[in-house]
C-alpha positions in Angstrom: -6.4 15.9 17.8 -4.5 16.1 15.0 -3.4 13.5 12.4 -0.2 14.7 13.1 0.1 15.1 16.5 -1.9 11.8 16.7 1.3 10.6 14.6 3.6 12.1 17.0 2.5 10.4 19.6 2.7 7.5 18.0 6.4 7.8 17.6 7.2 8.8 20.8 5.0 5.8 22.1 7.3 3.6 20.0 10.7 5.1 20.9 10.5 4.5 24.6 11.4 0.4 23.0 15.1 0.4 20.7 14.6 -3.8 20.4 11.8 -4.1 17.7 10.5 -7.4 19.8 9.3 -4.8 22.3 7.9 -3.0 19.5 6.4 -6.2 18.5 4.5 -6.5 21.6 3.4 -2.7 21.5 2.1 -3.4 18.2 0.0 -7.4 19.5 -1.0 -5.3 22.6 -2.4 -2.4 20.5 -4.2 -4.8 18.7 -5.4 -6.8 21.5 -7.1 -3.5 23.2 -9.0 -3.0 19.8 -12.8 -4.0 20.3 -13.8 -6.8 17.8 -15.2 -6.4 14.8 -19.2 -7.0 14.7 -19.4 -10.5 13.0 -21.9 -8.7 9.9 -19.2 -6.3 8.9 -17.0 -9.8 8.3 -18.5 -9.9 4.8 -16.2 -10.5 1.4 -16.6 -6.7 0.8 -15.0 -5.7 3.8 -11.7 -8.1 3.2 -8.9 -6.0 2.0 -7.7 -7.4 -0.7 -3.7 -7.7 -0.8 -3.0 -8.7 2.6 -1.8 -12.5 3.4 -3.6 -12.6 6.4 -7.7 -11.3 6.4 -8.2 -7.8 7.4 -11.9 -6.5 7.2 -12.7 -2.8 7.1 -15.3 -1.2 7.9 -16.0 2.8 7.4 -19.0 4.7 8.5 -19.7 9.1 8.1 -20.7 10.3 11.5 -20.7 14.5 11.0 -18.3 14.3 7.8 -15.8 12.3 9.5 -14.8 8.6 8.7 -14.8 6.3 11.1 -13.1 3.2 10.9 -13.1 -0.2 12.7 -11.3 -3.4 11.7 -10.7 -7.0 12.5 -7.5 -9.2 11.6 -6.7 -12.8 12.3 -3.4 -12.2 12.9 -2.0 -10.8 16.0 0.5 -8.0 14.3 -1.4 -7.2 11.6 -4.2 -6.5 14.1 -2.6 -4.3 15.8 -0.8 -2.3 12.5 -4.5 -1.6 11.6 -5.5 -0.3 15.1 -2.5 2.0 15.0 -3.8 3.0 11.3 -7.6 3.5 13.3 -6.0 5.5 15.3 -4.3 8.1 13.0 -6.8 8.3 10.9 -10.4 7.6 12.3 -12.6 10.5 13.1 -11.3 12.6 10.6 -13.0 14.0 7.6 -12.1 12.5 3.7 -10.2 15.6 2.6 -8.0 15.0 5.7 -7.6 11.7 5.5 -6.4 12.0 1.4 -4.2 14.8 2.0 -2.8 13.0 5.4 1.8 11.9 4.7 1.6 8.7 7.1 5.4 9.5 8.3 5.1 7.5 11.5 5.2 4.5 9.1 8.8 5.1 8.6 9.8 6.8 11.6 8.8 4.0 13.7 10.5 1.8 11.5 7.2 0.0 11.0 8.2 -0.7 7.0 11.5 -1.5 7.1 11.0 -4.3 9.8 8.2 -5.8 8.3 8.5 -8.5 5.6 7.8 -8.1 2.0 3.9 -9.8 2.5 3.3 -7.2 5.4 4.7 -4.6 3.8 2.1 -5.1 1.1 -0.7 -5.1 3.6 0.2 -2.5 5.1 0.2 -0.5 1.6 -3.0 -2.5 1.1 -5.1 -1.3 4.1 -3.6 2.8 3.4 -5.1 2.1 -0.1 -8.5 0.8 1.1 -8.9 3.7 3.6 -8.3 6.6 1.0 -10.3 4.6 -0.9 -13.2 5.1 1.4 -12.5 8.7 1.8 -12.6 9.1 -1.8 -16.0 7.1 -2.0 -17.3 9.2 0.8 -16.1 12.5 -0.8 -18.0 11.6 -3.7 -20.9 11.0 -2.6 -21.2 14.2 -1.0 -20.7 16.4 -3.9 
């Protein structure tokens, strides 16, 4: 699938719920299904720097493709980076760097998230381009 057809669904996931505390829940329960983190990815270089709560990262190549897995502390943040897994995991760095995260907005993730989230959120996009750059690199 698609980054953006993975997005779409994504939206239409999140429009079945107009009161954002429903979207809340979609967001904890998304996190919730997420399998932990193995503890020796929970390292200082895996912590994303820019979130309030601690987000760790990891990113492995399997065939050319990233492939993501993550770990929060906190229940929403958890579950905006499984959603971020989700889009973007499994795909290869040149589609990951050229990917427009519109479901961001259209889900009305941004605006309903405060100023500190909002940051995160930036933060952990960053970090995973960030990877796909690194892993671009190293294959030229």
């Amino acid at each position: 699938m698609s980054i953006n057809e993975t997005q779409d669904e994504i939206i239409a996931e999140f429009s079945d719920f107009d009161d954002w505390m429903d979207r809340y829940q979609l967001l904890i329960d998304l996190g919730s299904e997420q399998a932990p983190l193995d503890e020796a990815y929970k390292t200082d270089q895996n912590l994303i720097e820019g979130c309030q709560s601690r987000v760790w990262l990891q990113a492995d190549e399997a065939d050319g493709k990233l492939v993501f897995q993550a770990e929060s502390d906190a229940l929403i943040v958890k579950g905006i980076i499984a959603l971020l897994i989700k889009v973007l995991s499994g795909h290869t760095p040149d589609e990951i760097l050229n990917a427009d995260l519109y479901f961001i907005d259209r889900i009305g993730l941004h605006e309903h998230l405060s100023p500190t989230r909002s940051n995160g959120l930036l933060a952990m996009v960053k970090q995973m381009r960030m990877y796909a750059l690194a892993f671009k690199a190293k294959k030229q």
